[in-house]
N, C-alpha and C positions, 0 to 999 in steps of 0.2 A: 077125801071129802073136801068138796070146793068152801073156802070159808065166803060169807055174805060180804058183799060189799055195799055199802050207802053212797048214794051221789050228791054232794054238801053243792050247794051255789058257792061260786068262787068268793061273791063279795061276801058272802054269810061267813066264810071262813074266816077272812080276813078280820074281821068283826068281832070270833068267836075268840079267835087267837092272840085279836089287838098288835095284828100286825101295823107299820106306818101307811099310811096311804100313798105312798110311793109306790108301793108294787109288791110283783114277787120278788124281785131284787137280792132279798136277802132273809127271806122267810124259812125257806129251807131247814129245816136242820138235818136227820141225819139220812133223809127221803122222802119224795112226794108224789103221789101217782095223780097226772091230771088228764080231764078226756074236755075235747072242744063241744060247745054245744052247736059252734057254725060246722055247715058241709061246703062252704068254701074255698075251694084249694089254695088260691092267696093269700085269704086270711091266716092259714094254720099254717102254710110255709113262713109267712110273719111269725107267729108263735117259735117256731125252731130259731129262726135269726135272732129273733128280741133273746131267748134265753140262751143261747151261745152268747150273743153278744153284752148281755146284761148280768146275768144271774152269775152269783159264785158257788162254784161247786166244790169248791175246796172241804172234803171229808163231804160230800155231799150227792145226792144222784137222784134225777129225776126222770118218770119214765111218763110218755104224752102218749095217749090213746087220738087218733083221729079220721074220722071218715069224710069222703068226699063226693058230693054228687058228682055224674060224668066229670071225666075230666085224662087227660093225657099230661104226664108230665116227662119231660125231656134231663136229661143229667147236663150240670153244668157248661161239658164242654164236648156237647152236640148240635147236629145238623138236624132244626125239625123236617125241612124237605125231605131228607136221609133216611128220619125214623119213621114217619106217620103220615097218613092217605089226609092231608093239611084241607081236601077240597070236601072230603067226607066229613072232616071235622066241623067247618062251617055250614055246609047241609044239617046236619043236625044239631047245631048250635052247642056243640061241645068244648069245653075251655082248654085253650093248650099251654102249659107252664112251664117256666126252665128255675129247675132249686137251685139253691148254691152249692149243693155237694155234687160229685161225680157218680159216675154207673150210669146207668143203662134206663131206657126208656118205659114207663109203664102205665097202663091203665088203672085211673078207678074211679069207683064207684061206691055205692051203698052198700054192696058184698064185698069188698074189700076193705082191712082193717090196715090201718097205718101203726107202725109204732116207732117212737125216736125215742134213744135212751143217751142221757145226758150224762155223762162225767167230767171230769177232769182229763186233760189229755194222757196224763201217766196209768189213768184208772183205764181209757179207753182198750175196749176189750170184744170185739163181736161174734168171736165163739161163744166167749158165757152168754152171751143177751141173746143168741138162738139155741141155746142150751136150756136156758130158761125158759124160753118160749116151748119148747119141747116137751119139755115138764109139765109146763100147765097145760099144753093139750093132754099128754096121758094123765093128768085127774082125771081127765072127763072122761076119755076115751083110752083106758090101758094098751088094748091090743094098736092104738094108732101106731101103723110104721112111719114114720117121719125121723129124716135123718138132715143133717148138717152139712154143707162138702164144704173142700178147701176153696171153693170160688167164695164160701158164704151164704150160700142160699140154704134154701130148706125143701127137700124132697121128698113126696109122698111115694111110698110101696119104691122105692129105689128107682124111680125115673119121670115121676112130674112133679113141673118147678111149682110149689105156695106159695114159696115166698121170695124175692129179690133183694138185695142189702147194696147201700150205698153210704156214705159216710161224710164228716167234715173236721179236719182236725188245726184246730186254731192254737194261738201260741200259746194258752194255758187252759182251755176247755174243747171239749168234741163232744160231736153227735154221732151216735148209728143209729139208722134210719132203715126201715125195712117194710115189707106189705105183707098181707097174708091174705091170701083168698081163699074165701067161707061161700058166699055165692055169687061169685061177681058173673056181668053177662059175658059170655066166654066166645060168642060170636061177635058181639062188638070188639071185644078187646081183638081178638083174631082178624077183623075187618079195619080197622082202625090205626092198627100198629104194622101195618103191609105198607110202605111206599110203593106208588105207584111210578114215581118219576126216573124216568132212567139216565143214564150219562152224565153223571154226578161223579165230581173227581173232591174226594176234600179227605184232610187229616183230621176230623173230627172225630171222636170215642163212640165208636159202632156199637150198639146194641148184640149179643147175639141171640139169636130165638130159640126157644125151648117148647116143650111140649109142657101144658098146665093143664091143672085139672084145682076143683074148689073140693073144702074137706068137706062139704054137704052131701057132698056126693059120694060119700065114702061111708060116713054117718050121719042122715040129717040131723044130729041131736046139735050138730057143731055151728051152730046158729053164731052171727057178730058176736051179738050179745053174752050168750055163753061163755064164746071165747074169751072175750076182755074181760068177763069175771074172773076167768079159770087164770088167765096170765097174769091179774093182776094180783090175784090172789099169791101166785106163787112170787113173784117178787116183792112183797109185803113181806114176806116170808121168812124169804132169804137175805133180804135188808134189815130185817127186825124194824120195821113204821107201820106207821098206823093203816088198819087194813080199808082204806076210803080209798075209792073214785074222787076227785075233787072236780066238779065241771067248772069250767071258765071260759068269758065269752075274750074271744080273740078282736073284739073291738072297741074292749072296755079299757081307754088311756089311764082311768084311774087304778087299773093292777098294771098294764103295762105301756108306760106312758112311752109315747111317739110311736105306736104299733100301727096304728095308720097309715103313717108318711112310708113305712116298710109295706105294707101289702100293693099301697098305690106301684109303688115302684115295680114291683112284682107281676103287675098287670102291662106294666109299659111295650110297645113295640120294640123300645132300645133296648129294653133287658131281653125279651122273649125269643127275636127274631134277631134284635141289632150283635146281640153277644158272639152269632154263632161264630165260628173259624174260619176263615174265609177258603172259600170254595168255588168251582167252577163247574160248569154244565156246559155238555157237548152232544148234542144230540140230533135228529133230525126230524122233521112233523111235514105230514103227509098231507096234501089238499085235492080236492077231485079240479080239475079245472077239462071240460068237456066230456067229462066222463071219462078220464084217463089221469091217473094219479101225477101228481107233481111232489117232489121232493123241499123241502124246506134247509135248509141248512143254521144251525143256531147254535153261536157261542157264547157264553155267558159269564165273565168273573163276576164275582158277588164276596166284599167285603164291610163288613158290618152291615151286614145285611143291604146296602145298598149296589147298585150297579155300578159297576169301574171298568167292565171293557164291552160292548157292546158289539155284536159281529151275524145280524142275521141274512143271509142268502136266499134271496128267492129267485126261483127261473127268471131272466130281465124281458122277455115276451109275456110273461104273467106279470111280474110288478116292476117298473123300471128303477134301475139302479139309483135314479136320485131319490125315489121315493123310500128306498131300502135304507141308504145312506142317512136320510131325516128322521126316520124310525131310529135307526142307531143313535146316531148320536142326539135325541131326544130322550133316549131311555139313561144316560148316564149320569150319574148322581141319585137317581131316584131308587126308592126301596124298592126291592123284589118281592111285592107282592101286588095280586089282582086289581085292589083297590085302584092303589095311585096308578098301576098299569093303564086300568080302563078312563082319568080323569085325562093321562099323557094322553091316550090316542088322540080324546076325543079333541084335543086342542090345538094338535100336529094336523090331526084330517082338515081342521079348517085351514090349515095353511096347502091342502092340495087341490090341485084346478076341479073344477065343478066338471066332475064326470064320475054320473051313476056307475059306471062299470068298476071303475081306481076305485072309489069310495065300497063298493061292494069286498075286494079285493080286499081289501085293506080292511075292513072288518074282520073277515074270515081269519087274513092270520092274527089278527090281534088275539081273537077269540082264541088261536089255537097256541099262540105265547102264554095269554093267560093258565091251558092248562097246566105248565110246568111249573109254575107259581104256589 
């Protein structure tokens, strides 16, 4: 029997409890279940940092419920060119974020549940916390087959991925952090997390791909909602705390002060794109010139995210080598992406002799560097 859960306003708690107005800081006692009321993914990756990096967990354990509208998030020490279709992402105006923890790339959404379970590093333990998740799905649903494996994840009917697990273990607290999908869109996720870009050489932490499926689809009963009663219920439980949801807004300084300055940063170009590992692209892009294909030739290092060696070959009866050479060495130093790609061209082209035909030329491949961007 799922026990009821009440969702208390963060500051109401704070209030009811007469905690300081410093924060959650030190509120804690001997556990605390909180869910975000933003669907912001910076925001609530904020929430995970501030409480690794703020809250003591010492005899303490806190477990955060949170959802996100679209959005793709990248593991700390990954290639987004590598994981994600980055031009789909800005077509449909989806957010792309890199956490501070490692693993693998994922989708979410408003059908997918987030959960971070917070200990101490000696407590940190992420068999039990999908152990527990396991549990509280069979309240609801006994016959649910959902099992564990040794990567971590969580697998329905013994071969589709629910859930993914990633983690953070600092010198005296950690996170495990994990997803569960109840009904997320499973054709965007599939469209979304396909790179398109090919000739990509980098040591960056690959994703692998799995075959998923959402637990609605198994039994519509297993709604968000549902779920994070049913889980939260069962770690109430098994903590012996109080059996409440506590909602809190992940932009309120007065529970978690300087949470802000953390989400900002989490939005930045230099965290998102500049973090990645430095990588290189070798590839070749294709132009019609009279109706007969032309070959491109393009190398590319990219180290914090900016360009460091630049190396594009086009036929020299199609585009003359000094114009090639200007492109080159006009791209280095600048980020690797479309934007400042297309503010470069457009500044370089004024420095080439006034002829419709070059200038035509020279759009096309620009347009066609943009796509590996």
């Amino acid at each position: 029997m799922l026990i009821p859960f009440s969702r208390k306003n963060g500051f109401q708690l704070l209030c009811n409890l007469k905690f300081p107005a410093v924060g959650f800081k030190n509120i804690v006692q001997s556990g605390l279940i909180l869910q975000s009321i933003s669907n912001d993914v910076y925001q609530n990756l904020a929430v995970e940092d501030w409480i690794h990096d703020h809250m003591n967990l010492e005899g303490r354990s806190v477990l955060f419920f949170w959802r996100n509208s679209p959005s793709v998030v990248i593991g700390r020490h990954q290639n987004p060119w590598q994981e994600c279709n980055l031009n789909l992402l800005r077509e449909e105006g989806i957010k792309l974020a890199r956490r501070r923890s490692g693993g693998g790339t994922v989708y979410h959404d408003m059908g997918n549940i987030n959960l971070t379970f917070f200990t101490t590093k000696k407590k940190y333990d992420r068999m039990k916390n999908l152990k527990l998740i396991v549990r509280g799905l069979n309240t609801v649903q006994p016959q649910l087959d959902v099992q564990a494996t040794r990567r971590f994840d969580l697998l329905l009917d013994g071969q589709f991925k629910i859930s993914g697990t990633a983690s953070k273990i600092g010198r005296t607290a950690a996170y495990h952090h994990c997803t569960l999908l109840c009904s997320t869109n499973r054709t965007f996720l599939s469209s979304l997390l396909k790179s398109p870009y090919r000739g990509i050489r980098s040591t960056a932490t690959a994703s692998i791909p799995s075959s998923v499926k959402n637990l609605v689809e198994k039994d519509p009963t297993l709604t968000c909602e549902v779920v994070i009663d049913a889980i939260a219920a069962e770690y109430a439980a098994f903590h012996h705390i109080e059996n409440h949801i506590h909602l809190i807004n992940p932009t309120d300084e007065t529970l978690f002060p300087g949470i802000n300055s953390k989400a900002k940063e989490l939005q930045t170009w230099e965290w998102i794109y500049g973090k990645t590992p430095k990588f290189s692209i070798n590839t070749s892009l294709n132009v019609l010139h009279e109706q007969s294909p032309l070959e491109i030739k393009v190398f590319i290092d990219i180290k914090n995210g900016r360009i460091e060696v630049c190396n594009i070959e086009a036929p020299d009866h199609w585009l003359p080598l000094e114009i090639c050479d200007r492109l080159n060495s006009g791209f280095i130093g600048s980020k690797f992406c479309p934007t400042e790609t297309t503010m470069l061209t457009s500044i370089l082209r004024r420095t080439c002799p006034e002829d419709d035909g070059l200038h035509s030329k020279w759009n096309i491949l620009c347009e066609k560097i943009k796509e590996i961007m």
